[in-house]
FIMI-33954 format. One record per atom (N, C-alpha, C): residue number from 1; residue in three letters; atom name; y negated, x negated, z negated. Coordinates in nm, 4 decimals. Atoms other than C-alpha are relative to their C-alpha. Example, Ala and Ser with C-alpha at 12.3 -4.5 7.8 and 13.67 -1.06 7.14 Angstrom:
<kolvos>
<kolvo 1, 'ALA', 'N', <0.1190, -0.0890, 0.0000>>,
<kolvo 1, 'ALA', 'CA', <0.4500, -1.2300, -0.7800>>,
<kolvo 1, 'ALA', 'C', <-0.1200, -0.0900, 0.0000>>,
<kolvo 2, 'SER', 'N', <0.1190, 0.0820, 0.0060>>,
<kolvo 2, 'SER', 'CA', <0.1060, -1.3670, -0.7140>>,
<kolvo 2, 'SER', 'C', <-0.1090, 0.0770, -0.0730>>,
</kolvos>
This chain:
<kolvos>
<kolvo 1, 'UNK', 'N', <0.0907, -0.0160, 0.1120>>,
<kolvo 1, 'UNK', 'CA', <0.8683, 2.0266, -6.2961>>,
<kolvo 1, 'UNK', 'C', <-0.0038, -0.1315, -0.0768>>,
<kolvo 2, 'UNK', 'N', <-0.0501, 0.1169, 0.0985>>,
<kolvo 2, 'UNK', 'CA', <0.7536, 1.7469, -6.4746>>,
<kolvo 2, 'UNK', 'C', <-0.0023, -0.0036, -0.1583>>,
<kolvo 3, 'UNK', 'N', <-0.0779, 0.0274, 0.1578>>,
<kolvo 3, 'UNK', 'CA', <0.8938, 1.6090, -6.8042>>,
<kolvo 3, 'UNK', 'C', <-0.1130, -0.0171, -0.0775>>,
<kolvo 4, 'UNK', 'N', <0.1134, 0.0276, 0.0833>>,
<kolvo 4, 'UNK', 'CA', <0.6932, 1.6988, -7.0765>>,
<kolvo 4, 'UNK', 'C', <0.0140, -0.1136, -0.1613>>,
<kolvo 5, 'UNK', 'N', <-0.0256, 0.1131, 0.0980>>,
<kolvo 5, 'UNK', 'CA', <0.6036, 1.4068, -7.3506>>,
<kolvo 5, 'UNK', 'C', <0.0339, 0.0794, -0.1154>>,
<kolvo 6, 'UNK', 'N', <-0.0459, -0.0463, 0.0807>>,
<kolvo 6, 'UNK', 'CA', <0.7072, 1.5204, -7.6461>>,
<kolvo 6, 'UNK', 'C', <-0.0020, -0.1124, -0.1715>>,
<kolvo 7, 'UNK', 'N', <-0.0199, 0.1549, 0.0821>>,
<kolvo 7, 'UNK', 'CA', <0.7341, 1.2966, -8.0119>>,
<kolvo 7, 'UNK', 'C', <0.1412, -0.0616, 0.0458>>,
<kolvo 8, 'UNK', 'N', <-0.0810, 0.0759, -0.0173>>,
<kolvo 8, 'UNK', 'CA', <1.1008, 1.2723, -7.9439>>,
<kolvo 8, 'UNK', 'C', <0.0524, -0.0732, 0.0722>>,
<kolvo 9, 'UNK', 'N', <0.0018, 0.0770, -0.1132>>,
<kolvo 9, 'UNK', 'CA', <1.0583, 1.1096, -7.6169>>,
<kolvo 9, 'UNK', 'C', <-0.0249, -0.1506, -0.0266>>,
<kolvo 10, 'UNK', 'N', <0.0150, 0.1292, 0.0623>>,
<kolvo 10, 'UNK', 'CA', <0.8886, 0.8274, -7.7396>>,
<kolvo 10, 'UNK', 'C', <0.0940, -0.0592, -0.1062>>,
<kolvo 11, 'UNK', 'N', <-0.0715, 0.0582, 0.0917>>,
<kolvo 11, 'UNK', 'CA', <1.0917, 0.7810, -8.0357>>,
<kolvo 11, 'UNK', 'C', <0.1479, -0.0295, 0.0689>>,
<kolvo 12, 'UNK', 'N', <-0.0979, 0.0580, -0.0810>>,
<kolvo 12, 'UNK', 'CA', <1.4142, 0.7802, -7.8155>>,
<kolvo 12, 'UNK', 'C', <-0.0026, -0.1268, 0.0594>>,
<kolvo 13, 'UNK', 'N', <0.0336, 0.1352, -0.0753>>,
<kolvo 13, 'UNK', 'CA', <1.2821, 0.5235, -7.5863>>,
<kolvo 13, 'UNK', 'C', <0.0093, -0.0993, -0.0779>>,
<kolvo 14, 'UNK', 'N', <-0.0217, 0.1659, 0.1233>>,
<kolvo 14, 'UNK', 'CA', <1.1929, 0.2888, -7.8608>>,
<kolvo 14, 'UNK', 'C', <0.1763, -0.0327, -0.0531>>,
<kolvo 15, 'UNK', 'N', <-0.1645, 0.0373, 0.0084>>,
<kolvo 15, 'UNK', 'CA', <1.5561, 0.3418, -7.9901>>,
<kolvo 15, 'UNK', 'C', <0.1060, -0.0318, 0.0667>>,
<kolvo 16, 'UNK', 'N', <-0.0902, 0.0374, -0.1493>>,
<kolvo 16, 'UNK', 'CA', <1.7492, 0.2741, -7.6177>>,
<kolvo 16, 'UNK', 'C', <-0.0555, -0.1434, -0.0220>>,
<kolvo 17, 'UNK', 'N', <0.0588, 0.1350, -0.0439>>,
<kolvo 17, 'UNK', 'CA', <1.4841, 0.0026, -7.6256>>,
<kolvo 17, 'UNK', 'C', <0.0127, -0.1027, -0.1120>>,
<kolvo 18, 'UNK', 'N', <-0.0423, 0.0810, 0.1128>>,
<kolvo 18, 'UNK', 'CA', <1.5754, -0.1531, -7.9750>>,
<kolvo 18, 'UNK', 'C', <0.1668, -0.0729, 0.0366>>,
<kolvo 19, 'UNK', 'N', <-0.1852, 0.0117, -0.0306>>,
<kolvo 19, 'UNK', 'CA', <1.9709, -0.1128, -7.8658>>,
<kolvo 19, 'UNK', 'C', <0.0080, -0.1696, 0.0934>>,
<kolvo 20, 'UNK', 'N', <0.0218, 0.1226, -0.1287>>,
<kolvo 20, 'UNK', 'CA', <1.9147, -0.3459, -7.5353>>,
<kolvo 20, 'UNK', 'C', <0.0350, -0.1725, -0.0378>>,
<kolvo 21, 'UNK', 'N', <0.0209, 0.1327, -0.0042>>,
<kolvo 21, 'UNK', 'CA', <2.0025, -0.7120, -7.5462>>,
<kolvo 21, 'UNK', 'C', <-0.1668, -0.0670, 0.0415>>,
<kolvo 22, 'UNK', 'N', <0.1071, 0.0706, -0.0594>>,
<kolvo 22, 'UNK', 'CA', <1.6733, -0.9234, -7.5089>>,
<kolvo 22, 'UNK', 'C', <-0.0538, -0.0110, 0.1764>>,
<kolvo 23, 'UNK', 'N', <-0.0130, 0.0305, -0.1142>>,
<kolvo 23, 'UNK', 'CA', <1.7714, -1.0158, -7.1429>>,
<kolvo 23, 'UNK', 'C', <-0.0173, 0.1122, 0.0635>>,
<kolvo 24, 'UNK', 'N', <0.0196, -0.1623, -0.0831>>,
<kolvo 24, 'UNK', 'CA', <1.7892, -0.6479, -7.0411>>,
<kolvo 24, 'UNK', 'C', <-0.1070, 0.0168, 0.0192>>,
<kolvo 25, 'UNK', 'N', <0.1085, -0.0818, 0.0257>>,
<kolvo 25, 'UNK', 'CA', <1.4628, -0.5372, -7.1614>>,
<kolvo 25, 'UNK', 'C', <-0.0449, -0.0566, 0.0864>>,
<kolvo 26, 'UNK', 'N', <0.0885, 0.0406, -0.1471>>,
<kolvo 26, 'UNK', 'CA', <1.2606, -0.7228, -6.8641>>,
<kolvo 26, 'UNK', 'C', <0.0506, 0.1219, 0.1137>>,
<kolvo 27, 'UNK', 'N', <-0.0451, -0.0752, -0.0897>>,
<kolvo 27, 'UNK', 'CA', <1.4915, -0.4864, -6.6332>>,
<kolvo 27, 'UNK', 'C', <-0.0499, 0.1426, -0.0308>>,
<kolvo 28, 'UNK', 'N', <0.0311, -0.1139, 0.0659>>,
<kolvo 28, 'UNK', 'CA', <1.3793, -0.2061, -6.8195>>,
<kolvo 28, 'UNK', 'C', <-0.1829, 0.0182, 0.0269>>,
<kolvo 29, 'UNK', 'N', <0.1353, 0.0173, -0.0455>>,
<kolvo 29, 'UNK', 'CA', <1.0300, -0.3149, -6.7781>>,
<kolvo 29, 'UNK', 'C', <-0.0326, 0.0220, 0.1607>>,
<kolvo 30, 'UNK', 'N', <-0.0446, -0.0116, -0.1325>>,
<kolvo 30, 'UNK', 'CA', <1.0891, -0.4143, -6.3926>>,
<kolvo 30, 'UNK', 'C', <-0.0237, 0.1639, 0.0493>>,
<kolvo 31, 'UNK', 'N', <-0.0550, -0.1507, -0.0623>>,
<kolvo 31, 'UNK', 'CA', <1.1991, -0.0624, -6.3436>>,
<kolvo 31, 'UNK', 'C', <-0.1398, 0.1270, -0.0170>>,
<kolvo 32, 'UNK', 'N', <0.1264, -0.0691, 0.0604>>,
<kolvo 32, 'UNK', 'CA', <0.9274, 0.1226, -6.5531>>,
<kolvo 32, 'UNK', 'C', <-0.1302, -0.0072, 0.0840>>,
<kolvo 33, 'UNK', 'N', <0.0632, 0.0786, -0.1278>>,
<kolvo 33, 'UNK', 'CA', <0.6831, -0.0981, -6.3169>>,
<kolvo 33, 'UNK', 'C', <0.0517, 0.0871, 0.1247>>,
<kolvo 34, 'UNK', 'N', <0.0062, 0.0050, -0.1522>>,
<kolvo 34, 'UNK', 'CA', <0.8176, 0.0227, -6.0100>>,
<kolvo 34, 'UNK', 'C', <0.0151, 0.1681, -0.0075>>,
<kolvo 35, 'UNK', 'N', <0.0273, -0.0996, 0.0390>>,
<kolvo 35, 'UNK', 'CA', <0.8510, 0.3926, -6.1239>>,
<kolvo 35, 'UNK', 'C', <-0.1691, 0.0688, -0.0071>>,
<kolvo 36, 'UNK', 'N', <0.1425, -0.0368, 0.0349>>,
<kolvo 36, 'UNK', 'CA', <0.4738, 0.4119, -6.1897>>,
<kolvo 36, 'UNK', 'C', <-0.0927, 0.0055, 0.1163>>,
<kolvo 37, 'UNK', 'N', <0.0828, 0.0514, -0.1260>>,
<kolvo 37, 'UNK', 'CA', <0.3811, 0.2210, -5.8285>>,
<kolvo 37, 'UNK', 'C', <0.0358, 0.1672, 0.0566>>,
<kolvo 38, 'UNK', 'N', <-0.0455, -0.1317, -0.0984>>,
<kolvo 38, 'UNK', 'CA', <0.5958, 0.5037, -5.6825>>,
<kolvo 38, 'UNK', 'C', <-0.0627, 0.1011, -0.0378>>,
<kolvo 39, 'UNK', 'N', <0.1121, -0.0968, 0.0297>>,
<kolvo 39, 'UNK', 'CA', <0.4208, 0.7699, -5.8483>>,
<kolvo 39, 'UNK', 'C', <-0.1113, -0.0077, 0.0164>>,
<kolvo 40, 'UNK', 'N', <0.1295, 0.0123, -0.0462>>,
<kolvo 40, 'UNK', 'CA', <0.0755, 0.6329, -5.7665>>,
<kolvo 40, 'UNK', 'C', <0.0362, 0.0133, 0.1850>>,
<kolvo 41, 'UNK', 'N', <0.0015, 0.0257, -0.1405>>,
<kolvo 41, 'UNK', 'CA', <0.1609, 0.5739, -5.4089>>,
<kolvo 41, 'UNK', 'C', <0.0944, 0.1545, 0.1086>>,
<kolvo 42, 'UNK', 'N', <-0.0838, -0.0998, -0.0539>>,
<kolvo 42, 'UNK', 'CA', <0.3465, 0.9043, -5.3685>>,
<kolvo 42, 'UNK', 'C', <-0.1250, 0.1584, -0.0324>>,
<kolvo 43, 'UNK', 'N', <0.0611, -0.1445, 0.0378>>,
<kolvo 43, 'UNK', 'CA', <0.0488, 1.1630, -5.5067>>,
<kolvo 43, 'UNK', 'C', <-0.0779, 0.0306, 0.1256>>,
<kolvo 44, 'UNK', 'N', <0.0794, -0.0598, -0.1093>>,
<kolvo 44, 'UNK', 'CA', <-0.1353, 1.3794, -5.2905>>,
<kolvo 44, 'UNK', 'C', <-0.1217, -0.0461, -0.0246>>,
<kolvo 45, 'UNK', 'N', <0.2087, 0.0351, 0.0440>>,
<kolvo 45, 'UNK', 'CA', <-0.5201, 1.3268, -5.1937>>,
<kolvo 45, 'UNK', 'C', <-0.0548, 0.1054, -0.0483>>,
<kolvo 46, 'UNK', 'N', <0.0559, -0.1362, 0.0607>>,
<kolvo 46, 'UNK', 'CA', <-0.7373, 1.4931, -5.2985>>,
<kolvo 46, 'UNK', 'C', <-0.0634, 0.0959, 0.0850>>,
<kolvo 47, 'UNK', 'N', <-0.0013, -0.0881, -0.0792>>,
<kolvo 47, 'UNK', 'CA', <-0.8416, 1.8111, -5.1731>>,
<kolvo 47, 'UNK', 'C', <-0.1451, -0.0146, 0.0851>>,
<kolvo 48, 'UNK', 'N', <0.1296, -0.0184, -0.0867>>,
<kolvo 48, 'UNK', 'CA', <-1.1154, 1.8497, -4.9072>>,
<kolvo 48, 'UNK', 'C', <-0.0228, 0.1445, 0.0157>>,
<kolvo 49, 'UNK', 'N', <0.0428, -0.1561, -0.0252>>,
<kolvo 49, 'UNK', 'CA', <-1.3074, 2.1815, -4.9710>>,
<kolvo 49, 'UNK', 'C', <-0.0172, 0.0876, 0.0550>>,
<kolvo 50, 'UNK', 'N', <0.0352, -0.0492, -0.1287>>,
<kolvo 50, 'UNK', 'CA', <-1.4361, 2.2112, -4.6642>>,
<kolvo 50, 'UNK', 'C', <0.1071, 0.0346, 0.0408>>,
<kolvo 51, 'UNK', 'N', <-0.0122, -0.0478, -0.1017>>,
<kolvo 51, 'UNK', 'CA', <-1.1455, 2.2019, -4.5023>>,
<kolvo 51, 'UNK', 'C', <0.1056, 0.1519, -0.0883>>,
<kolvo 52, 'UNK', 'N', <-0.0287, -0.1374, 0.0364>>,
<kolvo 52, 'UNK', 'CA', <-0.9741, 2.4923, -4.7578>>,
<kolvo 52, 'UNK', 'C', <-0.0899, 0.0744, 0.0123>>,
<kolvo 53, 'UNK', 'N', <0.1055, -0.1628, -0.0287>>,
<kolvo 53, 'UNK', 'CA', <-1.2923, 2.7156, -4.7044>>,
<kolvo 53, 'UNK', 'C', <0.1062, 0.0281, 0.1912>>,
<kolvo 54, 'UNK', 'N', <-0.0279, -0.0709, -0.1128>>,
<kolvo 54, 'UNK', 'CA', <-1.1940, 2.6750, -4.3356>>,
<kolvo 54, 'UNK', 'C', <0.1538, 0.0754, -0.0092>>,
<kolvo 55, 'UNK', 'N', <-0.0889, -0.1073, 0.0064>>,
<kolvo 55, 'UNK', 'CA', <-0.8506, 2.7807, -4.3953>>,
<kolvo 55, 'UNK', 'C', <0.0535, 0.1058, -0.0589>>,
<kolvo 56, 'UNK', 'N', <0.0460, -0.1523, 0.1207>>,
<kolvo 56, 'UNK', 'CA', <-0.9418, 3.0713, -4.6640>>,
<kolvo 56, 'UNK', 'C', <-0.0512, 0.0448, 0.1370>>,
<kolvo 57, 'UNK', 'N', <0.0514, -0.0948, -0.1507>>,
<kolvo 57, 'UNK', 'CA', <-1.1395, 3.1629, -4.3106>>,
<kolvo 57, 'UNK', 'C', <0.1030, 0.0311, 0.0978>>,
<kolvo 58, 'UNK', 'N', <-0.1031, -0.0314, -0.1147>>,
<kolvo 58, 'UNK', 'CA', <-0.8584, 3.1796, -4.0747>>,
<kolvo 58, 'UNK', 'C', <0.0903, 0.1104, -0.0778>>,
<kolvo 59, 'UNK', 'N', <-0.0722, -0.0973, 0.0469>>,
<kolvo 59, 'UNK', 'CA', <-0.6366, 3.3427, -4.3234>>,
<kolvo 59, 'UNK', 'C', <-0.0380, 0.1485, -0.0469>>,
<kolvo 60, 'UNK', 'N', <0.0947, -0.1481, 0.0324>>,
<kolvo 60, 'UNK', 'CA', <-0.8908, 3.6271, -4.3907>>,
<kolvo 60, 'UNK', 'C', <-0.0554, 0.0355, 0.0774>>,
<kolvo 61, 'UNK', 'N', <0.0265, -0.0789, -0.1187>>,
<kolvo 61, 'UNK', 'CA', <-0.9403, 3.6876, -4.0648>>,
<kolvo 61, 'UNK', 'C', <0.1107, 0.1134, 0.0408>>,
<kolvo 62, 'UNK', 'N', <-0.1110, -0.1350, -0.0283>>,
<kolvo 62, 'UNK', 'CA', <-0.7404, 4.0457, -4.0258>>,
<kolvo 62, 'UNK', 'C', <0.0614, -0.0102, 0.1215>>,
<kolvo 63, 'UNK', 'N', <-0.0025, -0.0323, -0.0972>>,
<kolvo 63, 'UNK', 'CA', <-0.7753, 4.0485, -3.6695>>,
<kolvo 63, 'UNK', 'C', <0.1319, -0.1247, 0.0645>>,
<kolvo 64, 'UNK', 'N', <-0.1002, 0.1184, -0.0587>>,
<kolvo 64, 'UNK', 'CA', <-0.6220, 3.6449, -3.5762>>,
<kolvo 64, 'UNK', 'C', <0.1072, 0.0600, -0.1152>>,
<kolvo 65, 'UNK', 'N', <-0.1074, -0.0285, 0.0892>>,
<kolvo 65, 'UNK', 'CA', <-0.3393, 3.7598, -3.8977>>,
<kolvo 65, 'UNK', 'C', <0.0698, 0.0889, 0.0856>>,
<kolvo 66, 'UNK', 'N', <-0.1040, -0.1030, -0.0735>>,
<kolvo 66, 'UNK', 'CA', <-0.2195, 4.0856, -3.6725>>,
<kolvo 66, 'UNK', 'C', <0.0492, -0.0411, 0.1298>>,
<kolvo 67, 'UNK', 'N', <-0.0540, 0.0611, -0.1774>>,
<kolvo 67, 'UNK', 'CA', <-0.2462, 3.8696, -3.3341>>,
<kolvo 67, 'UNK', 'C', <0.1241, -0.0775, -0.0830>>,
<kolvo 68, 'UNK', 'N', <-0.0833, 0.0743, 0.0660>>,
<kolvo 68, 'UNK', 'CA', <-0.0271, 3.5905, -3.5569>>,
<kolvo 68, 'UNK', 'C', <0.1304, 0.0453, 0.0010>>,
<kolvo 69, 'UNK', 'N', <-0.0589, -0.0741, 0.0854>>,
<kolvo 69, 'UNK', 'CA', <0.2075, 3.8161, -3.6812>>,
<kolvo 69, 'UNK', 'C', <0.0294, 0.0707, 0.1065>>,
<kolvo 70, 'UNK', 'N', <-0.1291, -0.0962, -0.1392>>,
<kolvo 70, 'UNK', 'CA', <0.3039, 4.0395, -3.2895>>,
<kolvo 70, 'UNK', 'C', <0.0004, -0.1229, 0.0513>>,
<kolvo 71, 'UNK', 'N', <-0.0799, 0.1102, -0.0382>>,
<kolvo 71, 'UNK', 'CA', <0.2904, 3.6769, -3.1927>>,
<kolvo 71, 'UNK', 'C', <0.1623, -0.0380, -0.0290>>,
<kolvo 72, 'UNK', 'N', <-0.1637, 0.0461, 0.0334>>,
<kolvo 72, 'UNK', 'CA', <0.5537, 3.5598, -3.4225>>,
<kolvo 72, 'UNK', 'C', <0.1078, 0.1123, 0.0264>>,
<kolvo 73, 'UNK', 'N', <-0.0881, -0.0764, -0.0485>>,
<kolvo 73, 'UNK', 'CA', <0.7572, 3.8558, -3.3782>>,
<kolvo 73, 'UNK', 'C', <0.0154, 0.0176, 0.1706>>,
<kolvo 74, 'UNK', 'N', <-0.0190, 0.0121, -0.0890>>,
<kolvo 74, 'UNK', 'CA', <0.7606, 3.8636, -3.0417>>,
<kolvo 74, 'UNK', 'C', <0.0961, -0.1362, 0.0637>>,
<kolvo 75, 'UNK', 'N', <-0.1179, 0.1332, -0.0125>>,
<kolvo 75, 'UNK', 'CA', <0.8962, 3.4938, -3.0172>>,
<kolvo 75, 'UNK', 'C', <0.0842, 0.0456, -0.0630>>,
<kolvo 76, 'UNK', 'N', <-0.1338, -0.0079, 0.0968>>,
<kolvo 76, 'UNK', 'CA', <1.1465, 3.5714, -3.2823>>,
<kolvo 76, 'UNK', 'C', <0.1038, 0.0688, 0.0491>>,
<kolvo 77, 'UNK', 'N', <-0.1253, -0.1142, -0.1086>>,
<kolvo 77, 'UNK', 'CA', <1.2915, 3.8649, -3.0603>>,
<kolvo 77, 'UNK', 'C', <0.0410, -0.0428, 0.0854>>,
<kolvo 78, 'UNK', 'N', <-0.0274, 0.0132, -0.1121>>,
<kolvo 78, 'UNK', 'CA', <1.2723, 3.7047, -2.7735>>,
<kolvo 78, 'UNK', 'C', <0.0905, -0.1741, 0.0062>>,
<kolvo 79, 'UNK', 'N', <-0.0489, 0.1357, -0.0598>>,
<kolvo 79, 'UNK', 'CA', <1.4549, 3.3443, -2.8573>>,
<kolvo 79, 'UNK', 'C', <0.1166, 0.0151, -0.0565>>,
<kolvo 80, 'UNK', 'N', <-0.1078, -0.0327, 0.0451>>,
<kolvo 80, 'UNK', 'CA', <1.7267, 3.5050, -3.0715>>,
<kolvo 80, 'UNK', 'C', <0.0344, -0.1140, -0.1476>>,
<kolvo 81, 'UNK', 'N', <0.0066, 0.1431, 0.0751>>,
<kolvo 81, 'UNK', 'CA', <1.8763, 3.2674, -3.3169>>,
<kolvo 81, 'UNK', 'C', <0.0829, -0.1082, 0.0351>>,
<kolvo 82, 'UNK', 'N', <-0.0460, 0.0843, -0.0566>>,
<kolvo 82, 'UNK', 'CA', <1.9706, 2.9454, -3.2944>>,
<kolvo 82, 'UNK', 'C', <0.1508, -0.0143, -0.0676>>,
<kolvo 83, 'UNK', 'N', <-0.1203, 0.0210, 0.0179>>,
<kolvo 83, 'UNK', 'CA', <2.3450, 2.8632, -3.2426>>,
<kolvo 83, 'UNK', 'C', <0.0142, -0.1508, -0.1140>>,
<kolvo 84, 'UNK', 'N', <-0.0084, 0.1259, 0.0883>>,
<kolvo 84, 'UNK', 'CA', <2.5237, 2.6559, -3.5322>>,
<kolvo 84, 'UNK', 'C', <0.0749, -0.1150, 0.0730>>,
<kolvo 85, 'UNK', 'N', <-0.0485, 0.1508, -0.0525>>,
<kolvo 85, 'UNK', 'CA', <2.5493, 2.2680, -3.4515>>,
<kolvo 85, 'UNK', 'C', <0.0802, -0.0677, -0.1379>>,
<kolvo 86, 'UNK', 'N', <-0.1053, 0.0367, 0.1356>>,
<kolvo 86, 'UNK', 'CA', <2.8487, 2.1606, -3.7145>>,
<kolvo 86, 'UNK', 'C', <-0.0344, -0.1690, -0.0288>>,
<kolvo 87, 'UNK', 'N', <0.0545, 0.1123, 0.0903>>,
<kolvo 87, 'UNK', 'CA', <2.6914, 1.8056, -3.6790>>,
<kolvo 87, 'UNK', 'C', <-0.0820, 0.0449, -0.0776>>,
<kolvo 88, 'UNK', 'N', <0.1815, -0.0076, 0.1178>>,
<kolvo 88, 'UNK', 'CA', <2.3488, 1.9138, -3.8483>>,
<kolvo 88, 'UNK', 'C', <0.0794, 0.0437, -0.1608>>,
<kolvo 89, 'UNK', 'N', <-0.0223, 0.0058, 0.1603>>,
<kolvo 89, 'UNK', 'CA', <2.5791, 2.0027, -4.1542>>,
<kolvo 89, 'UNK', 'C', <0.0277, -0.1031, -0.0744>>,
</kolvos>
């Protein structure tokens, strides 16, 4: 969930950011900077309508949902479950 702004958000910041030696505050900047790239370069696209109509259509198809669905159960019975591998923990 993200962090909502708030007044005392800002007013904190300024006060961490008063504390700081001179020399720091660039690192503080730096960081802030590369925080922001990552959040631009990390959001989702945007949605394509088309292709949620098509999959509002597949999922509201009753008929492919009940094939889906003795599909998956059918695999599920038939592969059992998988044994634990003590590397993967």
């Amino acid at each position: 969930m993200p962090l909502m702004i708030t007044i005392e958000v800002p007013d904190k910041l300024a006060e961490a950011w008063n504390k700081l030696p001179p020399a720091r505050r660039s690192s503080v900047v730096d960081y802030a900077n590369y925080l922001a790239a990552q959040e631009s370069e990390s959001s989702l696209p945007a949605i394509v309508e088309e292709d949620e109509a098509a999959w509002d259509m597949l999922f509201g198809d009753q008929v492919r949902t009940a094939n889906f669905q003795r599909w998956a159960a059918t695999s599920l019975a038939q592969s059992g479950p998988e044994p634990l591998d003590p590397a993967k923990l």
